[in-house]
Steps between C-alpha positions, in 0.01 A plus 500: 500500500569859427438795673522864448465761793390879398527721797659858535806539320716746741864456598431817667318336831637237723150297566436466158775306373516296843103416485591404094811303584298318740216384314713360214729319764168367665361378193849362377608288843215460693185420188793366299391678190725414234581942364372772622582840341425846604378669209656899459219672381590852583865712424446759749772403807617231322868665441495877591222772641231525272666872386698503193810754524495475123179627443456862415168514708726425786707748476233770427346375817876557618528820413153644619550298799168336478388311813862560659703300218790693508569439853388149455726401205771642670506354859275194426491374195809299534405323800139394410701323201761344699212363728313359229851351317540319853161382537445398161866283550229238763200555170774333264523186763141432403412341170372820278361528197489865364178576259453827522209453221359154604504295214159377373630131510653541841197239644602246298841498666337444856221290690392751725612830575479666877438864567642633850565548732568842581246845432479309133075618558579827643406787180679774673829286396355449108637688176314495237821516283586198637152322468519391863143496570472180203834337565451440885203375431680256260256573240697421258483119556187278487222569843600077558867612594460791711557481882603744701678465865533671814381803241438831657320841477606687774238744494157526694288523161507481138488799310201671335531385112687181557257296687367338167867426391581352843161288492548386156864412550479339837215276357743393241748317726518134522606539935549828704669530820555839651771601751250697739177439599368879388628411146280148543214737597520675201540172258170404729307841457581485085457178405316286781818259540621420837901475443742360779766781629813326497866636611789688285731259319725663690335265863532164300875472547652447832737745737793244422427505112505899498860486759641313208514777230522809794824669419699740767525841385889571418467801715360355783707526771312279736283770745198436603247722353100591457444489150223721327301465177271776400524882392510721779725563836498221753258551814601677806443105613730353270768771569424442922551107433847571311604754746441280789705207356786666302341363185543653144200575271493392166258621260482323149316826347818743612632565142794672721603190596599345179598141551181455761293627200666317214460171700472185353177237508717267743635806680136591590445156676820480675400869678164397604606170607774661697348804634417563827111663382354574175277819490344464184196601260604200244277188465798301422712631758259413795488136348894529493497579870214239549675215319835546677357599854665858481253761753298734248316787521248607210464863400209647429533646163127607384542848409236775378412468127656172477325153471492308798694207423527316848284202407809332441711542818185448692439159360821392628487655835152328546663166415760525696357670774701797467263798511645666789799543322394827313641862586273761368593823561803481643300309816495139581336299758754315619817536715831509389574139672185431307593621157839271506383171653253368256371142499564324162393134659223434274635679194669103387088357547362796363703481222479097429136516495492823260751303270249194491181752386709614234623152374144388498402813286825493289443104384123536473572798255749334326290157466833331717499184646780488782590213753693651773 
């Protein structure tokens, strides 16, 4: 059997290319499916920003300064590129195919084709250039090979104008499993299907399978250190917590600090893994700190004119029993002794159970018949 995975092409975010290197591994070593390709639909990320330094329009936009350019091509530019360079380096471990056009006899190459995980549903993340809205639907391929897994929309409700595109579409897929349990609302709401919410790819492999392919950060001089993942200064709780302990604060956002920005896929692990607490407003970086039992705190990040796109995070608070793990505001409810003793005992269960809903869906999906 053959298998090709569309999901959001991006070397320019951590969680996506661990959540996509984790499904095809799953489906590889554990459903023993025989090749399984990730199918490159999309250019944008895939070797430098999205802005072309050749193109005049650039450097018009350069020149008038339009939407801070100047400043940005001169102090940024480089290091968003460098970033993606190093993340893409953990894409070309994967088995990709680049079609940036999808051929029109691409089906015949495969016997089913899975869309997610990832915000692959979410239409804030569509270009039309780019035809997302048909591709991640895998329209493109017959209705009998479409399934999607662990997919995702992220936000509360569909928008007005796309609910008949989102019915229709949805009602062509052969099995639909959604990451969160507001996207299998919606699926419910459009269509009348009940879907099972499974977990990110990213929860089917196991702490020891991710400490293989960690990697230690050549600067890393071996500190112990609270590591931070969103945009934004740290809280004046964070900051307290360091003060208190002598402990550094990393932030992966700070473009000042170059080689914590420019961090590798395996360098990302190996810091949560090894940091003392995670204050985060990543999905994939509080299942990083789940999976290898490093204390987390989740940021609140919902901010005014913005979609609210916490659907996500709360699923996987709820199932681990997590939710008083948020700071909002700057306030928590918990103490500081609190905040960086955490019980992971019945992450392993949690996690073995999870992994046997989403082999039952996976080999129901994929008509599989498995003796283990």
């Amino acid at each position: 059997m053959k298998i090709g995975i569309v999901t959001i092409n991006d070397n320019n975010n951590y969680g996506n290319r661990l959540q996509n290197y984790a499904l095809q591994k799953y489906l590889l070593n554990r459903l023993k499916i025989k090749e399984v390709n990730t199918i490159w639909y999309d250019p944008q990320y895939t070797y430098i920003s999205r802005i072309n330094i050749f193109s005049w329009k650039t450097w018009i936009k350069y020149f008038i300064n339009w939407k801070n350019q100047r400043n940005y091509l001169k102090k940024e530019y480089l290091k968003d590129n460098i970033r993606i360079y190093n993340i893409g380096k953990f894409t070309k471990k994967n088995s990709t195919r680049l079609d940036f056009k999808i051929k029109n006899d691409l089906s015949e190459e495969y016997n089913y084709f899975i869309v997610g995980s990832d915000q692959v549903w979410n239409p804030n993340f569509w270009s039309k250039r780019y035809n997302h809205a048909s591709i991640r639907f895998l329209k493109f391929v017959p209705k009998e090979k479409r399934i999607a897994y662990a997919a995702s929309i992220a936000i509360p409700e569909i928008p007005k104008g796309k609910e008949k595109f989102f019915k229709d579409s949805l009602n062509e897929m052969k099995a639909i499993s959604m990451r969160e349990k507001a996207g299998a609302e919606l699926v419910k709401k459009l269509t009348g299907r009940d879907v099972p919410v499974v977990v990110d790819p990213t929860i089917l492999l196991s702490k020891e399978e991710w400490q293989k392919i960690e990697m230690v950060p050549e600067w890393y001089n071996r500190e112990k250190y609270i590591l931070t993942y969103f945009l934004g200064n740290p809280s004046p709780i964070i900051k307290s917590i360091a003060k208190k302990n002598n402990w550094k604060i990393y932030n992966l956002m700070d473009k000042d600090n170059f080689d914590l920005y420019t961090s590798r896929v395996e360098e990302f692990i190996y810091l949560i893994n090894h940091a003392q607490l995670v204050a985060t407003d990543s999905f994939h970086a509080c299942v990083f700190s789940i999976l290898m039992n490093t204390p987390f705190l989740v940021v609140n990040r919902k901010e005014i004119g913005m979609a609210d796109m916490t659907s996500r995070i709360d699923t996987l608070m709820e199932l681990f029993g997590y939710q008083d793990r948020y700071l909002v505001n700057d306030k928590c409810n918990l103490s500081d002794e609190e905040i960086l003793n955490m019980d992971f005992s019945n992450v392993k269960d949690i996690q073995e159970r999870e992994k046997r809903r989403s082999k039952d869906f996976l080999e129901k999906a994929l008509n599989l018949k498995i003796n283990n």
